[in-house]
C-alpha positions in Angstrom: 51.2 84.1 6.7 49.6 85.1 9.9 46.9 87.7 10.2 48.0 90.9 11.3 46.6 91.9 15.0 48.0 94.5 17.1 47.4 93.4 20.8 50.1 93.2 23.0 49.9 89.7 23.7 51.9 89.7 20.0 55.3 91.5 21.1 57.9 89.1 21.1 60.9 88.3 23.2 58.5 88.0 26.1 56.8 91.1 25.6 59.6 93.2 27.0 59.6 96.5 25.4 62.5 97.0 22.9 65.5 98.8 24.4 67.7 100.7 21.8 71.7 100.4 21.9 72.5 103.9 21.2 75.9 104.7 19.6 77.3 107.7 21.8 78.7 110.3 19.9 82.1 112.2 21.2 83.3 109.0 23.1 87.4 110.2 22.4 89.3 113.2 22.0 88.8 112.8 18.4 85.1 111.8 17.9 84.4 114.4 20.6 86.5 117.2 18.3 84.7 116.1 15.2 81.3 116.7 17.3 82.4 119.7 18.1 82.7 120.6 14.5 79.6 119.8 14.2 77.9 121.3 16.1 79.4 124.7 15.6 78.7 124.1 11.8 74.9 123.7 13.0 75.1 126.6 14.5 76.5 128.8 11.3 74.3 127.2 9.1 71.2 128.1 11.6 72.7 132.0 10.9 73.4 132.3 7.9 72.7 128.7 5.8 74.7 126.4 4.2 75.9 128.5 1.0 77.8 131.4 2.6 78.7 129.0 5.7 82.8 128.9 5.2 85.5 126.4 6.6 86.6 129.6 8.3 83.4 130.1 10.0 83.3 126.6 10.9 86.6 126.5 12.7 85.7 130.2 14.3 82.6 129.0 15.8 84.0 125.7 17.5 86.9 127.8 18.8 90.0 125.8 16.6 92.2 126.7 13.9 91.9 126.1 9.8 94.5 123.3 10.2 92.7 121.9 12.9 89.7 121.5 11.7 91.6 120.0 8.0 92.9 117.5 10.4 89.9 116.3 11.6 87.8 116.6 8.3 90.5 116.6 5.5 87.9 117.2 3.1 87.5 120.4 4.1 83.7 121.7 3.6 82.1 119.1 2.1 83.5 116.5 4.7 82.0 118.5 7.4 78.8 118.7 5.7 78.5 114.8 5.6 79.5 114.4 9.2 76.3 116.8 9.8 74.6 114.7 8.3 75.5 111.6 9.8 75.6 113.0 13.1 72.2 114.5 12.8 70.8 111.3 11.6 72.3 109.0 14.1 70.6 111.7 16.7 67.3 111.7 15.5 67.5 107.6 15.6 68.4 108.0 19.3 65.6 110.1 19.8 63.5 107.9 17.8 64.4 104.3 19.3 64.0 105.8 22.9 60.0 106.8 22.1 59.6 103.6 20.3 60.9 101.3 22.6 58.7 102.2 25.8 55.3 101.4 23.0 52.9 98.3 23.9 51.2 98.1 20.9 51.5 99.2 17.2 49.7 102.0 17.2 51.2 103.9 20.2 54.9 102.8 18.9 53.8 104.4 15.5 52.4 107.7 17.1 55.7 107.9 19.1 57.8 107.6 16.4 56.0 110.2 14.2 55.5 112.4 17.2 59.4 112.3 18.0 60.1 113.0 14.4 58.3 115.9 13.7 59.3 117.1 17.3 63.2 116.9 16.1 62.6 118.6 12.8 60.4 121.4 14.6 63.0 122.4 16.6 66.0 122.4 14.3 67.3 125.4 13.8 69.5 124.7 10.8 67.3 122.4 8.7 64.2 126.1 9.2 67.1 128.0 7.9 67.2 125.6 5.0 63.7 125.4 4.1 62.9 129.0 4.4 66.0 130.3 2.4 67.8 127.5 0.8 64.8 124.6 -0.2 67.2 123.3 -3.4 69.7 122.0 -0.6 67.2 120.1 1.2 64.6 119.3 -1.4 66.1 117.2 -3.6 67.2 114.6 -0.9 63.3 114.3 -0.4 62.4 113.5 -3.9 63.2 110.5 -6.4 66.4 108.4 -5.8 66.7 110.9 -2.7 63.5 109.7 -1.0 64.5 105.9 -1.8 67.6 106.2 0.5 65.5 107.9 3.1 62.4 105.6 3.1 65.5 102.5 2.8 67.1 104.4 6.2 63.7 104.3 7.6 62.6 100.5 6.8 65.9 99.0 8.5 65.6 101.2 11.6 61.9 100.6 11.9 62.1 96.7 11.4 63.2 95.0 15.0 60.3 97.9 16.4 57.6 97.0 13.8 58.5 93.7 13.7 57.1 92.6 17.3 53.5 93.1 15.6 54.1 92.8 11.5 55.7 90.6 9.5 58.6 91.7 7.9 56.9 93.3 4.8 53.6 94.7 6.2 56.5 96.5 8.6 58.0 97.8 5.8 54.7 99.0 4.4 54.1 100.7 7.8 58.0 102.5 8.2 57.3 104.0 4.6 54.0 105.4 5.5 55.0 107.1 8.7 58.2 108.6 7.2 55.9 109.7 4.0 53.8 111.5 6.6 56.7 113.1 8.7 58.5 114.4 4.9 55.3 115.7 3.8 54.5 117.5 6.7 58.5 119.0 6.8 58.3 119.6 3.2 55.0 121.3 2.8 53.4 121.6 6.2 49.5 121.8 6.4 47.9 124.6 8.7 45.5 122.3 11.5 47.9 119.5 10.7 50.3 119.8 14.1 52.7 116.4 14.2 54.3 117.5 17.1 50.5 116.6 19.2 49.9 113.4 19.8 46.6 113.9 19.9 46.3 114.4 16.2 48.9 111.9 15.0 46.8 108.9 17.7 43.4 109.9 15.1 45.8 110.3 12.0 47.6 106.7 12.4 44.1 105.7 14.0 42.1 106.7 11.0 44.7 105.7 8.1 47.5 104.1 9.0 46.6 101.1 10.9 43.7 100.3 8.9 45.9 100.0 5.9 48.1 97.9 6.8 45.6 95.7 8.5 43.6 95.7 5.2 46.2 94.8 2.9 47.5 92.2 5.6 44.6 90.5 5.3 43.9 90.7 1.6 47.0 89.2 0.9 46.6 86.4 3.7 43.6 85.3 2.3 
């Protein structure tokens, strides 16, 4: 096993940072309906949270009838809550791979990444309305076989950007870290402890990040 080192002269493909193939969202009539569903159920759940959101208000708010919106998710609420979801999730990848890509080294592609993140969560309406009123809906997706399928989510979208410097486990090691930062800081966030700056994440992966996975790189190469 190589050693780990994080210079740039280690990106690979010819050094070329990484350019993410986003998957656009609303691309037909359909898709774009289903969005729009979406979005409007974003917006309810934002109000009034995710308990005493109705398929009624749903379909209200993104301007369509009942039968419409049955059409599109015949599931009815709980279809339209895993379309959220999804959506949200393969947003916050967009927002993710576009920060990461532009990085020349490990520890700026890490502070991206966290920085991006925390930026995303900050600002969504929804998921504040869920924390503040309604933790049990959120909480237990960050917590025992919930947390596994987020830190899995996290490994195999951080692996082609962490792989340019790591080898395929020591990336692993890092992708968990970073996303155990970013949950703990949206589960229980810490006053002086501002994610969104990248000033403080640069001396947080700095300090603790990169030295750990450098350490135990190097342990287990030798």
């Amino acid at each position: 096993m190589r050693t780990s080192s994080w210079s740039p002269d280690r990106l690979r493909a010819g050094g070329a940072p990484l350019r993410p193939i986003v998957r656009r969202l609303g691309m037909d009539d359909r898709s774009s309906s289903r969005v729009r569903v979406v979005d409007a159920a974003l917006r309810c759940i934002a109000r009034c949270g995710l308990r005493k959101t109705t398929v009624d208000d749903v379909a209200r708010e993104a301007g369509i009838s009942r039968a419409t919106l049955y059409r599109l998710f015949p599931g009815g609420k709980d279809a339209v809550v895993r379309a959220v979801v999804e959506t949200e999730t393969a947003r916050l990848f967009s927002d993710l791979g576009a920060a990461m890509g532009e990085a020349t080294d490990l520890e700026a592609l890490l502070v991206a990444g966290i920085v991006a993140a925390a930026r995303r969560f900050s600002a969504h309406a929804a998921l504040a309305y869920l924390l503040a009123h309604e933790p049990g809906t959120v909480l237990p997706c960050l917590a025992f076989s919930g947390m596994d399928r987020v830190l899995a989510a996290a490994r195999s979208f951080a692996a082609p950007f962490l792989g340019r410097w790591l080898e395929p486990h020591d990336a692993a090691r890092a992708a968990e870290w970073a996303t155990r930062i970013v949950v703990s800081y949206l589960a229980c966030p810490r006053e002086g402890t501002d994610l969104t700056d990248p000033v403080t994440v640069r001396h947080l992966v700095a300090t603790f990040v990169v030295p750990g996975v450098q350490a135990i790189a190097m342990h287990e190469a030798g």
